[in-house]
C-alpha positions as CSV (number, residue, x, y, z in Angstrom):
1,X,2.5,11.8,-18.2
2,X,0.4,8.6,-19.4
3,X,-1.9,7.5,-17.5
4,X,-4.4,4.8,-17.6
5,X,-8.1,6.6,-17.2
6,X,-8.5,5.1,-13.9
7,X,-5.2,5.8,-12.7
8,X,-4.5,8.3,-9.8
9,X,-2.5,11.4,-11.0
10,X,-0.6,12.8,-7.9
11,X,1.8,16.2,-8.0
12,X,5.0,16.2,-6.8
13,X,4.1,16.3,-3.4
14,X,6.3,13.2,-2.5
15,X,3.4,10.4,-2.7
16,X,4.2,8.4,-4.9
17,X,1.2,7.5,-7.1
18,X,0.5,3.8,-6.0
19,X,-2.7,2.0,-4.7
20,X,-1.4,2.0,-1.2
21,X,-0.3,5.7,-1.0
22,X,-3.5,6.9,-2.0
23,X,-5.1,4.4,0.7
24,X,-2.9,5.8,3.4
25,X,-3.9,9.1,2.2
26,X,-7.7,8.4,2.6
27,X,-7.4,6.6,5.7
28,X,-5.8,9.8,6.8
29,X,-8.6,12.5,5.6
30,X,-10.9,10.3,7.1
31,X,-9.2,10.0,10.0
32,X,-8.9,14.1,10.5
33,X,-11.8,15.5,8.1
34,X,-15.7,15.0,8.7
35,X,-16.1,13.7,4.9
36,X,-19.9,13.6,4.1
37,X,-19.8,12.1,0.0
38,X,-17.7,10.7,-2.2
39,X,-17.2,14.2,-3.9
40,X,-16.0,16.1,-0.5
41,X,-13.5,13.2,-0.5
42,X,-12.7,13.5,-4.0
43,X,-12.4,17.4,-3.3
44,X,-9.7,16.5,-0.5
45,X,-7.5,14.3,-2.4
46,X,-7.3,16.8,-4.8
47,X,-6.1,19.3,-1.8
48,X,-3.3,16.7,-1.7
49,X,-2.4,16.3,-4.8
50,X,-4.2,13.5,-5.6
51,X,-7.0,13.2,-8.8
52,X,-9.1,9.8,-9.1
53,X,-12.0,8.9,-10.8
54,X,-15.0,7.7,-9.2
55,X,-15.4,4.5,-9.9
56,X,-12.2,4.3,-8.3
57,X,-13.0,6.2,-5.1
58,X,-16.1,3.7,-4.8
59,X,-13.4,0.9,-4.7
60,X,-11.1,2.5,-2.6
61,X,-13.8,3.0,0.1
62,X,-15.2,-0.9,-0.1
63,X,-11.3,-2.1,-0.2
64,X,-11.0,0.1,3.4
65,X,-14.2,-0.8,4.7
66,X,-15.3,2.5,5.1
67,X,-18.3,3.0,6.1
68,X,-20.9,6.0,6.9
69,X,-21.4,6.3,10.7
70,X,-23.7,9.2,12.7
71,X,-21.4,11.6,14.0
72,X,-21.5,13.8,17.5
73,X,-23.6,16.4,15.4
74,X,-26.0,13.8,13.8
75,X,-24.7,14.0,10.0
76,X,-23.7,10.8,8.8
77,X,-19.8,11.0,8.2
78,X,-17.3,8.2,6.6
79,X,-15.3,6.2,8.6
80,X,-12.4,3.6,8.1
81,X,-12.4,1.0,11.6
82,X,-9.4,-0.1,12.7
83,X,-7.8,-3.2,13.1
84,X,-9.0,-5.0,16.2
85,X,-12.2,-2.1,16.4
86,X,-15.6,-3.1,17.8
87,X,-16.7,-2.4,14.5
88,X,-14.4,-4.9,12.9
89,X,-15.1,-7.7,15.0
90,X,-17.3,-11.0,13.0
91,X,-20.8,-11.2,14.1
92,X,-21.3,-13.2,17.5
93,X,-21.9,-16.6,16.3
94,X,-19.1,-18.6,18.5
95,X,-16.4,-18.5,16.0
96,X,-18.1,-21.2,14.1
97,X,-18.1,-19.3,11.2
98,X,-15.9,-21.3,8.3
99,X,-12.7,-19.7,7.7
100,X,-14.1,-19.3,3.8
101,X,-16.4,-16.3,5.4
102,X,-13.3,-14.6,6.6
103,X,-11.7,-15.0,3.1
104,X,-10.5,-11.4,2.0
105,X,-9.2,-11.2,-1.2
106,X,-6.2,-9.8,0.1
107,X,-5.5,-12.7,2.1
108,X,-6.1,-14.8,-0.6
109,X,-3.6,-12.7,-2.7
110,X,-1.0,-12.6,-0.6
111,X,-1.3,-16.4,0.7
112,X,-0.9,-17.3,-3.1
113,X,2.0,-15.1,-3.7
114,X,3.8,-15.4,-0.2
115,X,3.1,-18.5,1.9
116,X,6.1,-20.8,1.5
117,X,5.3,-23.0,4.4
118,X,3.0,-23.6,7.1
119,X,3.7,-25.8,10.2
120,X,1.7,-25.7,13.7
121,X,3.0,-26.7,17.0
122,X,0.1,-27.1,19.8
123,X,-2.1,-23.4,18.9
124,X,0.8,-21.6,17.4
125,X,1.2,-21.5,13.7
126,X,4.6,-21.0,11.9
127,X,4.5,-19.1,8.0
128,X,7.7,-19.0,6.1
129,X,7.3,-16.2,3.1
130,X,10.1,-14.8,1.3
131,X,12.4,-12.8,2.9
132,X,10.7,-9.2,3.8
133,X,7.4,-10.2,3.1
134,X,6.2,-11.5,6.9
135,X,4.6,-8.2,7.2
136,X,2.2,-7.9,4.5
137,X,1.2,-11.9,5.6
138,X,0.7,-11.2,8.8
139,X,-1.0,-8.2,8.2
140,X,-3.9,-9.7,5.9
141,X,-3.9,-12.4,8.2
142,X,-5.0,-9.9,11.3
143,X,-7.2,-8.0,8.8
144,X,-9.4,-10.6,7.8
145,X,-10.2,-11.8,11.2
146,X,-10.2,-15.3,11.5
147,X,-12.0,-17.4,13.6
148,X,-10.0,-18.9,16.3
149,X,-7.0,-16.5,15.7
150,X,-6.0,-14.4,18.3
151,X,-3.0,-12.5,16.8
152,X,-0.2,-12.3,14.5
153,X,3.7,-11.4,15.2
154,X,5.7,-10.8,12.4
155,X,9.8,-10.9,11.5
156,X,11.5,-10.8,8.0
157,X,10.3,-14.2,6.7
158,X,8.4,-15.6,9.6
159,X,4.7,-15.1,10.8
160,X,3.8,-16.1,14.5
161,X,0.0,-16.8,14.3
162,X,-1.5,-17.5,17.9
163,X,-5.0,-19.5,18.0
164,X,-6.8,-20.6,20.6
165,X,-5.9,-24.2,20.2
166,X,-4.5,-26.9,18.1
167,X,-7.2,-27.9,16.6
168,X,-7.7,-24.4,15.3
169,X,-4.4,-24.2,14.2
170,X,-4.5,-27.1,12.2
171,X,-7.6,-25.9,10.2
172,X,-5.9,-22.2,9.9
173,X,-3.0,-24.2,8.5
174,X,-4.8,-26.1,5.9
175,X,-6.8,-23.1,5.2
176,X,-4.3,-21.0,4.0
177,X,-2.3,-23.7,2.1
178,X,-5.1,-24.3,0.3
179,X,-5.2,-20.4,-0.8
180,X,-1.3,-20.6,-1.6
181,X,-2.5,-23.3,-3.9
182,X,-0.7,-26.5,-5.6
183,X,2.8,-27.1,-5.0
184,X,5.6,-28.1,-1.9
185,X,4.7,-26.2,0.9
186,X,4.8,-28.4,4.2
């Protein structure tokens, strides 16, 4: 098998060796494993099949937003907060934050590859992607927190986003057209 040095080399175990498998995969060790270094999760993946260098462990973790927390026992464990967690939420501030702070690259990946419109009607926004791409819109969308955004729903080729009020979803609007970049889009 050729693999690029960086690449993930994972048995037949039925994971297939992508990115987001091996994400899944540490979200769930962490999830069910008191993981105290990079090595005892290194050690685990390879339990499941799963062999990565270090460099790309270190990425993995930042991409997840792991963290090191004190656990019940007072050793410092990682953790991966979940969407919507204390932990997650933007620093108290009013929401005034601009929308560039809440910038993930993810969101502005997926805005550039899968925003085909964006309209607002009073605080609800409207995003047309491709068909069966809604999810992975709407899902950087909720990850990356956005002032003013309460929530996303999500179909086959439409994103529901719920802000507080009109003006916000104007500015969430422009916001993300400007990430899709140049070209027809509403």
């Amino acid at each position: 098998m050729n693999t690029a040095p960086d690449a993930p080399v994972i048995d037949g175990a039925g994971t297939p060796p992508t990115k987001a498998a091996r994400h899944a995969l540490i979200a769930r060790i962490l999830g069910h494993e008191r993981i105290h270094s990079q090595g005892e999760l290194r050690e685990a993946l390879a339990r499941h099949g799963v062999s990565t260098t270090q460099a790309t462990l270190s990425r993995d973790l930042v991409e997840l937003r792991a963290t090191k927390i004190r656990s019940v026992g007072g050793t410092q464990v990682y953790a991966i907060p979940e969407a919507g967690a204390p932990g997650q939420v933007p620093p108290i501030g009013g929401g005034e934050e601009p929308l560039t702070e809440h910038t993930t690259a993810r969101l502005a990946r997926w805005c550039a590859d899968l925003v085909v419109t964006a309209e607002w009607a009073g605080n609800q926004l409207v995003l047309r992607t491709p068909a069966g791409a809604a999810q992975l819109l709407a899902s950087a969308v909720d990850d990356a927190m956005l002032p003013g955004v309460l929530g996303c729903i999500a179909g086959d080729d439409t994103v529901l986003v719920i802000t507080r009020s009109e003006s916000v979803a104007a500015e969430v609007a422009a916001h993300l057209l400007s990430l899709a970049g140049p070209g027809p889009h509403s």
